[in-house]
C-alpha positions in Angstrom: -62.4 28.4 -56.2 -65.8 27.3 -56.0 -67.1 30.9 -54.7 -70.7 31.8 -55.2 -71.2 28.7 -56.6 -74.4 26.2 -55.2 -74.4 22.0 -55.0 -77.2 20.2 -54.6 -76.1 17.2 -53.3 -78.3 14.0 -53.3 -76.7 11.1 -50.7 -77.9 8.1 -51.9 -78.2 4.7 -49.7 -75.0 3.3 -49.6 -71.9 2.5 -46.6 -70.0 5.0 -48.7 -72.8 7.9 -48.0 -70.0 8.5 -44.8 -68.3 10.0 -46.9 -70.0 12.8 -48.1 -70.0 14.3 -44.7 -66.3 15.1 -45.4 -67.4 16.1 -48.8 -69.8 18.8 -47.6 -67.3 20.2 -45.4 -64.6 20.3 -48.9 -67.1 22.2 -50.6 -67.8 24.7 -48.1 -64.5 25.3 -47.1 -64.1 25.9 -51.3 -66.6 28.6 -51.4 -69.3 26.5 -52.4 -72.8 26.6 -51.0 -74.4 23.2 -50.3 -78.3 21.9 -50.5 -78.5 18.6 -49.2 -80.8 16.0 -49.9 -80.8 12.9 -48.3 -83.0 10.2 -49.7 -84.8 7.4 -47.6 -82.2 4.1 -47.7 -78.9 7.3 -47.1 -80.7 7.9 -43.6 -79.9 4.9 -42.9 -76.5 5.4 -43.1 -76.1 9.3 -42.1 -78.4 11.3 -40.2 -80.3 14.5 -41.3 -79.1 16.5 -38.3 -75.0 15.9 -39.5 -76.2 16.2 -42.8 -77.8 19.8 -42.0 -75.4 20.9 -39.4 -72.4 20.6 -41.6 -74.2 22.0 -44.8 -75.8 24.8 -42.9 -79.0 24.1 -44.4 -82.2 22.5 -44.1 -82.0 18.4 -45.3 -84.3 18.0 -47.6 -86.1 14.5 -47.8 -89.4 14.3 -49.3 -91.3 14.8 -52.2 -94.8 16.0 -50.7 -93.5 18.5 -48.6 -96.5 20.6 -48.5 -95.2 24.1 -47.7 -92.7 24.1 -50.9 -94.8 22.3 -52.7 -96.8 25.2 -53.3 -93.8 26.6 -55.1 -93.1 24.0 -56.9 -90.2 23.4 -54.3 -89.2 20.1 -55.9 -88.6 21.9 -59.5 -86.6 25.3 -58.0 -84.7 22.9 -56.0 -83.4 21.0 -59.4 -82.8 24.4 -61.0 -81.3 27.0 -58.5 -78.4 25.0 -57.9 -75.0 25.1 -60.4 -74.7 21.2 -60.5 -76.3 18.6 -58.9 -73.6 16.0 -57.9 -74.9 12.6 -56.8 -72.7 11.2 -53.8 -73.4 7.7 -53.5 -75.0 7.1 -56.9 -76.1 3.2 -56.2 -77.0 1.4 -58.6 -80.7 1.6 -58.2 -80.5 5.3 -58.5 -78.5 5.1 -61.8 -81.6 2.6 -62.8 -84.0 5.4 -62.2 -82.2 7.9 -63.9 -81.7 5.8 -67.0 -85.9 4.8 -66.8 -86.5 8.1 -66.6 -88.3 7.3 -63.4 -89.3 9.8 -60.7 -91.1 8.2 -57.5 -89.4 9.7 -54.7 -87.5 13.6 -54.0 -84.3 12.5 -55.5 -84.8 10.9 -58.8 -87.8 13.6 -59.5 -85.2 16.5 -59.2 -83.0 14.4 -61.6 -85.6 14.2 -63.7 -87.0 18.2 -63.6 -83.3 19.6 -63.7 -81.8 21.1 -67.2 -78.8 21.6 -64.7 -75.8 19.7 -65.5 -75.7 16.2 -63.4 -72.5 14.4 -61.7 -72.5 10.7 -60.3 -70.1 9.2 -57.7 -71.1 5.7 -58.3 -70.8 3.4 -55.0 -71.8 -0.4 -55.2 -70.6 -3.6 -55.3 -68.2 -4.9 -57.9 -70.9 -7.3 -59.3 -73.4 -5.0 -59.2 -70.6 -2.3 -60.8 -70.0 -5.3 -63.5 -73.5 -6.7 -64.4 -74.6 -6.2 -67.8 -77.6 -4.0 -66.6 -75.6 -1.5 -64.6 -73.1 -1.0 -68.1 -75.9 -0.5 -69.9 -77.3 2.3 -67.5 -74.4 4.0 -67.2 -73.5 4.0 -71.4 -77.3 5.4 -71.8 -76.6 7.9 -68.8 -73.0 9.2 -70.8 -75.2 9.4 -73.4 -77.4 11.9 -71.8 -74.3 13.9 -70.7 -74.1 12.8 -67.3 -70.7 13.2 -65.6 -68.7 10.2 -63.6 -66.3 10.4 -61.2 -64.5 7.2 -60.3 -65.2 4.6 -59.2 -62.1 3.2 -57.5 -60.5 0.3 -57.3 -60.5 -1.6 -54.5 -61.3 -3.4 -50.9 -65.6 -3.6 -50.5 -67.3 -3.2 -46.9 -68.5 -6.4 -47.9 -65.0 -8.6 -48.1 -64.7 -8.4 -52.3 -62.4 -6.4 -54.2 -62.4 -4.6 -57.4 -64.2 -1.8 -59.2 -67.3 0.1 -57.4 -65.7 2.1 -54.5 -67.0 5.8 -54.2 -64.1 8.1 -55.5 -62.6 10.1 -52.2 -64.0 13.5 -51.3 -60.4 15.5 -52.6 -61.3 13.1 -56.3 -65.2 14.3 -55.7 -64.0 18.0 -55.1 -61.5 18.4 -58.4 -64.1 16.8 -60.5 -67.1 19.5 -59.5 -64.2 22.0 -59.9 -63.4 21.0 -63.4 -67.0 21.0 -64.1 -67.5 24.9 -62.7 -64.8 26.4 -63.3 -64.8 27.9 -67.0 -61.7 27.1 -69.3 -60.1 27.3 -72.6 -61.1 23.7 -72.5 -64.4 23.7 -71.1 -66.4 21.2 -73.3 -63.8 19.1 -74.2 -62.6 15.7 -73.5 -58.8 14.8 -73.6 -57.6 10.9 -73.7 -54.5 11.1 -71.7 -51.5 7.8 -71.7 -49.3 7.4 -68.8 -46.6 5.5 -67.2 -44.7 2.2 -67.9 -46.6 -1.1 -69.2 -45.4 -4.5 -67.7 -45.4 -7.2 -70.1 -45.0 -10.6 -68.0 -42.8 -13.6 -69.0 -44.1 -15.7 -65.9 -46.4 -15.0 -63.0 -43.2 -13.1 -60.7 -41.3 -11.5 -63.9 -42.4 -9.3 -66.1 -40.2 -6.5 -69.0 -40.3 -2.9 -67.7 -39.5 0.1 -68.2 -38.3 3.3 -66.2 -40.8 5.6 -67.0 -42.5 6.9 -63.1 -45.6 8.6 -65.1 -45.0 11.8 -63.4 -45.3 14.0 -66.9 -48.4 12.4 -68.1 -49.7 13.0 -64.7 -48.6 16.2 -65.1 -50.6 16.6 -68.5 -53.6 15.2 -67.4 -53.9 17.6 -63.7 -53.0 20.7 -66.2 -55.9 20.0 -69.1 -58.2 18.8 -66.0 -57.0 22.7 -64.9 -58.4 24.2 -68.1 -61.7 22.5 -67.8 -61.4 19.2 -70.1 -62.9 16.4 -69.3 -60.4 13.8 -68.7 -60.3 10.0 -69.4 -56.5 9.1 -67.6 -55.4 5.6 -68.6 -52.4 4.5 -66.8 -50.0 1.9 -66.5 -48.3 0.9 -63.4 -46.8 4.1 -62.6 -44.9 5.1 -59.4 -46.8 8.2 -59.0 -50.6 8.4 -58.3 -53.5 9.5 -60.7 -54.5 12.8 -60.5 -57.6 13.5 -58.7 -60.9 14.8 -60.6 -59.9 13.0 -63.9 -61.6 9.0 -65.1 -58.9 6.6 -64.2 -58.3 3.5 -66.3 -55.6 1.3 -64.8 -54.1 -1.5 -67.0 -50.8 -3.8 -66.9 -50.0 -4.3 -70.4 -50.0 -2.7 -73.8 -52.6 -5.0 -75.3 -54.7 -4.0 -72.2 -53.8 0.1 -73.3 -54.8 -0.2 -76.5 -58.4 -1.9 -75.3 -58.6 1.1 -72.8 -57.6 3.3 -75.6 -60.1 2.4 -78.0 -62.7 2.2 -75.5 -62.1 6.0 -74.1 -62.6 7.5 -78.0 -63.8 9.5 -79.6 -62.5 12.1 -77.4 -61.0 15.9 -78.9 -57.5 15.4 -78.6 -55.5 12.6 -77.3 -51.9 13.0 -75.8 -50.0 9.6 -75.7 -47.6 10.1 -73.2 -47.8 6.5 -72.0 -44.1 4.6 -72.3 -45.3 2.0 -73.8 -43.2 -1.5 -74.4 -42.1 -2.5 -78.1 -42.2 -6.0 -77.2 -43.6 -8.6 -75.2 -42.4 -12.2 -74.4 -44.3 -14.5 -77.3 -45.4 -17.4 -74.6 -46.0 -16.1 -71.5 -45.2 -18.9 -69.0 -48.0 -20.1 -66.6 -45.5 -21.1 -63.9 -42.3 -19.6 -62.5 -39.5 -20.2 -64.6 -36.8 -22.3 -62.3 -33.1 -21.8 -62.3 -31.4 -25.5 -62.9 -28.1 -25.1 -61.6 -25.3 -26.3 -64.6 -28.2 -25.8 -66.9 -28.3 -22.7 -70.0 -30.1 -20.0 -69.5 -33.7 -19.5 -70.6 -34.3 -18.6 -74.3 -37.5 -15.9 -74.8 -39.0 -15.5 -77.9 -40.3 -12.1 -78.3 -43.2 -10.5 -80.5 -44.0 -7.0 -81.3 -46.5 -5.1 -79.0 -49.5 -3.1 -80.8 -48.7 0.6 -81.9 -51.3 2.7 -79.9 -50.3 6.0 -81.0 -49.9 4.6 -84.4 -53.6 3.3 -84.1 -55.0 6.1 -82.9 -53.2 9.0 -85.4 -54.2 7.1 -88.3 -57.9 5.7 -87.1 -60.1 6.8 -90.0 -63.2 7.1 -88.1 -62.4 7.9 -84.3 -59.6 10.3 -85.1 -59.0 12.8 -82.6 -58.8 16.7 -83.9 -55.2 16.6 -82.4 -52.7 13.5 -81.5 -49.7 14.0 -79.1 -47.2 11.4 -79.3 -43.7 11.5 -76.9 -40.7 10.5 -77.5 -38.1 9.6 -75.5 -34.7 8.9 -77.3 -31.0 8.5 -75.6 -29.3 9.5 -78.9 -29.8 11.7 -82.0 -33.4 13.2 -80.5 -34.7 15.3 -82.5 -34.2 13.3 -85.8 -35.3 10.7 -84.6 -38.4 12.4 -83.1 -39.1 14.1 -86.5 -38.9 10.8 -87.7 -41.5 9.1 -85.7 -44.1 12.0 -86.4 -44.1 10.5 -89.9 -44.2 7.4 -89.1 -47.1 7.5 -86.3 -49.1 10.0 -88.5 -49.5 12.0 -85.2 -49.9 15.9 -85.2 -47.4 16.8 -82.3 -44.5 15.1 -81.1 -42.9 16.3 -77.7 -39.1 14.9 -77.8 -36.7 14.6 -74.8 -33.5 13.3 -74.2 -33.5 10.7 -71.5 -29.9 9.6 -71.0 -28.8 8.7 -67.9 -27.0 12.0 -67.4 -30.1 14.1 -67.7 -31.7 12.7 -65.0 -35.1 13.3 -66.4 -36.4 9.9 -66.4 -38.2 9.2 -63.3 -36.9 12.5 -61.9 -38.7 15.8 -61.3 -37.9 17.8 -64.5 -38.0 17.8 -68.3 -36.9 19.4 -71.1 -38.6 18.8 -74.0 -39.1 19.7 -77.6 -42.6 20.0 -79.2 -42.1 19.2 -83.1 -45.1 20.3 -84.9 -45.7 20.5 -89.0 -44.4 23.9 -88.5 -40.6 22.9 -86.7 -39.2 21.9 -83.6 -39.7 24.7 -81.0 -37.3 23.7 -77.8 -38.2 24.6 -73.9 -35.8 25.0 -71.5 -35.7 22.7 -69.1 -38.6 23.1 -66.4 -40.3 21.3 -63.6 -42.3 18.8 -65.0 -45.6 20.3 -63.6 -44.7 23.9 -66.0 -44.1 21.7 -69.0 -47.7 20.2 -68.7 -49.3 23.4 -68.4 -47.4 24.8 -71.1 -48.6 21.8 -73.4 -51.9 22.2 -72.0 -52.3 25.8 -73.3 -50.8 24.6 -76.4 -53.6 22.5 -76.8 -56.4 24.5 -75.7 -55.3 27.1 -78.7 -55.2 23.6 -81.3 -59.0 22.6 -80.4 -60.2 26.5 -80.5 
């Protein structure tokens, strides 16, 4: 896929520069050439000879190297190459880029590129969380700069959270979806997914069914088409797609944050199952059973309205709002319904019953109700529906 197509990758110094051995070896496997270049603090983590053996070229590690420097080497370096993807981006490196600083080979070809620019960031959570690495990174989106991850999880040093390097496979989608020319190319889509858990006490929570394998769906297939991708999810039984920004969250309150945050974006496509209602007075401790005793009375109150905030936002509309939804009686009025009432461009309707075995299962049938009609698809893999919406979408935002 990546055929005929050059990365210049700059390793940073980080424990996760590892993994961009594996990375090298993905992207030349995927057609793509690779020009390496390995700054002083990566050596110490990988060496120049796997670097260069697996990329099949020379590593490139300083500035004043005096037979390309009388080419220039350090500018044709920045500008041969398709995208310069930077695989760990630490936090010092993000500094320099957001400083506009250039004292060593890596952050002077950041500097002298007009090519597009990628980051894998890699650090630790409070270093991913201080104040000064956020503002970086919102003045570095600002320039255009591309992110992929960071994950969630376990550190090298002990803590856990945000600020693990996003896998090689994540690293690999996201340079694809950046090369690889599509209807969507350009654009960013604000996907929902999955179920939201609204807790009554720190064991029990109010769920739904919903595995998140459609919205998945959606957000792989406009990933597919070249859109750039913010995916936020709720506690879904299937896993994010790879090469997309992943924003996990519990509740709806916690969507509708995410939400806001993610806009403005070109079209948004709310596919999210979001709970009506969450218990009023969450309890801080584990509600007992008393034996002999009545059973515990829960107040509830009503949950925001994402797709209801975001179809009738007046300044951070999106061009085109998707809303689902998923009835077990009288679908499509009810669906035709809800398009009024949300204010959304697009509903896609299905009929979830228990007989249909749609949700959580492998297959949907679906119909998209526009301001035109309801057009109905036969029933398809879940996976063909997506793409089909993804098209649908890619004509909308033309």
């Amino acid at each position: 896929m990546l055929t005929g197509k050059r990365i210049l990758l700059i390793i940073g110094g980080g424990i996760a520069a590892y993994k961009t051995l594996e990375l090298i070896r993905l992207l030349r496997k995927d057609g793509a050439a690779v020009t390496p270049v390995l700054t002083k603090a990566g050596a110490e983590f990988v060496t120049p000879l796997s670097v260069s053996a697996l990329a099949g070229e020379k590593v490139h590690t300083a500035l004043f190297d005096l037979t390309a420097e009388a080419e220039m080497g350090h500018i044709q370096l920045s500008r041969v190459a398709d995208l310069l993807v930077v695989a760990p981006a630490t936090a010092d490196l993000m500094a320099k880029m957001a400083q506009g600083r250039a004292d060593d080979l890596a952050s002077t070809l950041l500097l002298a590129t007009d090519t597009p620019v990628m980051l894998a960031p890699a650090m630790n959570v409070r270093m991913w969380m201080h104040p000064a690495t956020q503002r970086n990174i919102k003045v570095l989106q600002g320039d255009g700069i591309r992110f992929v991850g960071p994950d969630e999880g376990e550190m090298a040093c002990g803590e856990y959270g945000p600020g693990r390097m996003a896998e090689p496979a994540a690293i690999l989608a996201a340079i694809r979806a950046a090369l690889v020319q599509g209807p969507l190319t350009g654009k960013h889509v604000l996907v929902t997914s999955g179920p939201t858990h609204e807790p009554i006490d720190p064991v029990r929570y109010i769920a739904n069914r919903s595995s998140g394998a459609q919205g998945t769906a959606i957000a792989a297939a406009l990933r597919d088409l070249g859109a750039r991708v913010t995916f936020v999810t709720g506690p879904a039984a299937v896993p994010p797609p790879e090469g997309v920004q992943v924003v996990r969250v519990e509740t709806a309150r916690a969507m509708l944050e995410a939400v806001e945050a993610a806009l403005p974006a070109d079209a948004a496509v709310m596919a999210a199952a979001v709970a009506d209602w969450r218990v009023a007075e969450e309890s801080a401790s584990k509600i007992k059973k008393v034996a002999g005793a009545a059973a515990p009375s829960l107040t509830f109150a009503e949950n925001p309205d994402i797709l209801k905030s975001v179809a009738q936002s007046i300044d951070r509309r999106p061009k085109l709002v998707v809303g689902f939804a998923a009835e077990t009686d009288d679908v499509l009025a009810h669906a035709q319904a809800k398009r009024a009432r949300k204010g959304c461009d697009w509903i896609v309707a299905n009929d979830v019953s228990p007989g249909t075995g749609i949700m959580g299962g492998t297959e949907n049938a679906v119909t998209l109700i526009t301001a035109s009609g309801a057009e109905p698809w036969p029933r398809l893999p879940k996976d063909e529906v997506a793409r089909r919406l993804a098209l649908r979408i890619a004509e909308a935002l033309e």
